[in-house]
C-alpha positions as CSV (number, residue, x, y, z in Angstrom):
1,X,12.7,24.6,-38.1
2,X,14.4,24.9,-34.5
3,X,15.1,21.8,-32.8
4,X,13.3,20.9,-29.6
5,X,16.0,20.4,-27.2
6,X,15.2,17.3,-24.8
7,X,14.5,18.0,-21.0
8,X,16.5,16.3,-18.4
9,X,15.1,14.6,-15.6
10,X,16.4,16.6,-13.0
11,X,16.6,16.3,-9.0
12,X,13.8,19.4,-9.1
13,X,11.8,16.9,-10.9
14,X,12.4,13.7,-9.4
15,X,11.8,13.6,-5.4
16,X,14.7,11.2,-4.5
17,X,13.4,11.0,-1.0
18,X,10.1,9.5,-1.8
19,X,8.5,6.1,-1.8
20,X,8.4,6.0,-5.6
21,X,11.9,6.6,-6.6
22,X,13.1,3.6,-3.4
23,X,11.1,1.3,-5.2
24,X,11.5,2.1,-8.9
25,X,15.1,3.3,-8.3
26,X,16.9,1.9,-5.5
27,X,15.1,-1.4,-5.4
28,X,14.1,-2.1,-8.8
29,X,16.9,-0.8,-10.4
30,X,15.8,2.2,-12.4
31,X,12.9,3.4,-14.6
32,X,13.2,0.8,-17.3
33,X,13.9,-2.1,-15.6
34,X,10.5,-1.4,-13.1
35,X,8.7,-1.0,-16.4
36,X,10.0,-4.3,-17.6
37,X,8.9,-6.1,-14.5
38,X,5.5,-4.3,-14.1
39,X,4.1,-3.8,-17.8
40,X,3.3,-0.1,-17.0
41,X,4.5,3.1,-19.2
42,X,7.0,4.9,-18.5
43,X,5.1,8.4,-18.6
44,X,3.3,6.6,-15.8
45,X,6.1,5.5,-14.0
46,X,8.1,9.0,-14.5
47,X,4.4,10.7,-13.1
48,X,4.9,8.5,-10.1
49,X,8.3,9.6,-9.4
50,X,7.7,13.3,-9.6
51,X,4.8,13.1,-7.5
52,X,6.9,11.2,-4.9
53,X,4.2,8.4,-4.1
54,X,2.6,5.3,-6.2
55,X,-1.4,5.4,-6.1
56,X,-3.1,2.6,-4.0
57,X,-6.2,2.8,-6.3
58,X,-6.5,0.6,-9.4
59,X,-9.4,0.1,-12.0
60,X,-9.5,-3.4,-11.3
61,X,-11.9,-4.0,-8.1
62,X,-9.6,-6.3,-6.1
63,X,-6.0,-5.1,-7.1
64,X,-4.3,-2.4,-6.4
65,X,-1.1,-0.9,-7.7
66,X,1.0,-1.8,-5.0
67,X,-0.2,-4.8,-4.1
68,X,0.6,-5.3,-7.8
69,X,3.9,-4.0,-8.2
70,X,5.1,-6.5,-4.9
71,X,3.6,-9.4,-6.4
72,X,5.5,-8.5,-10.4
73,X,8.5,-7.5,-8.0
74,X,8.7,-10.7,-5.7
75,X,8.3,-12.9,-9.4
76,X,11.3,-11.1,-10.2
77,X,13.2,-11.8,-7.3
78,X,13.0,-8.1,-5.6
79,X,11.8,-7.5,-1.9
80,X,9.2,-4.7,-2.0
81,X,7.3,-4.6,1.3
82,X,4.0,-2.6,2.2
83,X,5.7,0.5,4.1
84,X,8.2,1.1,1.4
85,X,5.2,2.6,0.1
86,X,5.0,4.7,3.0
87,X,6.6,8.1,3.2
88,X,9.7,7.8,6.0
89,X,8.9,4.0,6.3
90,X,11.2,2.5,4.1
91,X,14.7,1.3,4.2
């Protein structure tokens, strides 16, 4: 049986100008650190960063995902503000 060889997360893959990788990279401290402090998957998380942005939408009625991940993030000591969700806005 052949091995399956592992794909790298590459800079084609990953848009490292994007709201998502500031916050989960830059701010959080990487992939599995953000999952530590926000409870989601990291398929999820790595979805996010290849798409570039974090969804505003959540399947809970009064929540959403960013106003989520600033309130897991400010528990945790880690400034995230509403327009480092916004493309160009952040620091």
């Amino acid at each position: 049986m052949a091995q399956r060889q592992k794909r790298a997360i590459t800079s084609e893959r990953v848009k490292r100008d994007a709201p998502a990788y500031r916050i989960v990279i830059q701010k959080c401290g990487g992939l599995s650190t953000f999952c530590d402090i926000t409870g989601f998957a990291p398929a999820t998380v790595h979805n996010w960063l290849r798409s570039g942005l974090i969804p505003a939408k959540w399947y809970e009625p009064n929540l959403s995902y960013q106003r989520y991940i600033m309130g897991r993030a400010a528990l945790s000591g880690i400034a995230v503000t509403p327009s480092d969700f916004i493309e160009g806005m952040g620091a």
